[in-house]
C-alpha positions in Angstrom: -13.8 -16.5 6.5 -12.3 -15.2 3.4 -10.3 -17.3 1.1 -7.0 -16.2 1.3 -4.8 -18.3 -0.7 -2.5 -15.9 -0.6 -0.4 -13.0 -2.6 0.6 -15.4 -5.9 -2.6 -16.4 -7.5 -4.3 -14.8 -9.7 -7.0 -12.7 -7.8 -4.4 -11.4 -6.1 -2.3 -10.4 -8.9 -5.8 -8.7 -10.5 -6.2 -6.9 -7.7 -2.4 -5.5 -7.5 -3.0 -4.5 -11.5 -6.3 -2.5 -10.6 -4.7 -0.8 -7.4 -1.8 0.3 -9.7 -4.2 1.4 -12.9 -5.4 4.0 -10.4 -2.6 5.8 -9.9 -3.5 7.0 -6.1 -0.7 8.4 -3.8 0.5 5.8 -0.5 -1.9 5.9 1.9 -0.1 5.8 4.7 1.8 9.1 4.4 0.1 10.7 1.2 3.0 11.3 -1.1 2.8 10.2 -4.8 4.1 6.9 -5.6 6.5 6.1 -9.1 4.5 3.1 -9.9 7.4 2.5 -12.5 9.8 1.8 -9.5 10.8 -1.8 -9.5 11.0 -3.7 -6.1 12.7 -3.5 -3.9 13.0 -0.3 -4.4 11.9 1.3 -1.0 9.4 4.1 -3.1 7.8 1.7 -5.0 4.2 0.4 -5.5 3.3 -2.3 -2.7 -0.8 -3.7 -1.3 -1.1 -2.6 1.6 -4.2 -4.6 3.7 -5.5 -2.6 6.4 -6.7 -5.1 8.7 -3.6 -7.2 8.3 -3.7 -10.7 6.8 -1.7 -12.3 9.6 -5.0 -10.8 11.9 -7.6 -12.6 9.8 -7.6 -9.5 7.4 -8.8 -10.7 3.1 -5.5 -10.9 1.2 -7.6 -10.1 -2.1 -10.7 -7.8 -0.4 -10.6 -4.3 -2.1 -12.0 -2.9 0.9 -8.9 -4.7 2.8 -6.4 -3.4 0.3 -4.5 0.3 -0.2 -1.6 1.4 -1.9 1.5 2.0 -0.3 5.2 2.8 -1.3 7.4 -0.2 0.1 9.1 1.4 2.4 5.4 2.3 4.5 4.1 -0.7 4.7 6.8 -2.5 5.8 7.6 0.2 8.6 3.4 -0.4 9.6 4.5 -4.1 9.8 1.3 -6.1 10.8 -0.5 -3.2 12.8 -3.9 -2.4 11.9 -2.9 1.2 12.4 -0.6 3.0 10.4 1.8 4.9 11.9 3.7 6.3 9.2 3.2 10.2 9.5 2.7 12.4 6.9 5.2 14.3 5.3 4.6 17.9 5.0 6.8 20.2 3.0 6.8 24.1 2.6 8.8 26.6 0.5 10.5 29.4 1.8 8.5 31.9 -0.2 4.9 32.2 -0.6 3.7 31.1 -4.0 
């Protein structure tokens, strides 16, 4: 099994920095995420781990981790499936 000491150490907080850097929208419902919004801000940056932690998911596995606006991944809770839906907008005019 993984080591998974956790969301405090260092690996973890590497990790976080490297998910930021790259700038990529929430993966749960695809919009863009202001990774300048401070917590707790409910749009703001947050790890997501697709196969939880509290199911034997890697706290600091890239492969485990995504980025999600707060307010996602706390509404996916500790499922391994999100269930945040996708928010689709359209304008009243064809552009």
């Amino acid at each position: 099994m993984a080591n998974n000491k956790g969301r405090s150490g260092r690996p973890y907080r590497r990790l976080r920095a490297e998910l930021k850097a790259q700038g990529l929208p929430c993966w749960l419902c695809g919009q863009l995420i202001d990774y300048d919004l401070p917590y707790p801000d409910p749009w703001s940056f947050s790890v997501d781990h697709v196969r939880p932690v509290s199911k034997g998911g890697a706290s600091v596995d890239p492969d485990n981790c995504r980025p999600a606006h707060l307010q996602c991944n706390q509404r996916k809770g500790d499922r391994s499936r999100p269930v945040v839906k996708a928010v689709v907008f359209s304008t009243s005019e064809a552009w």
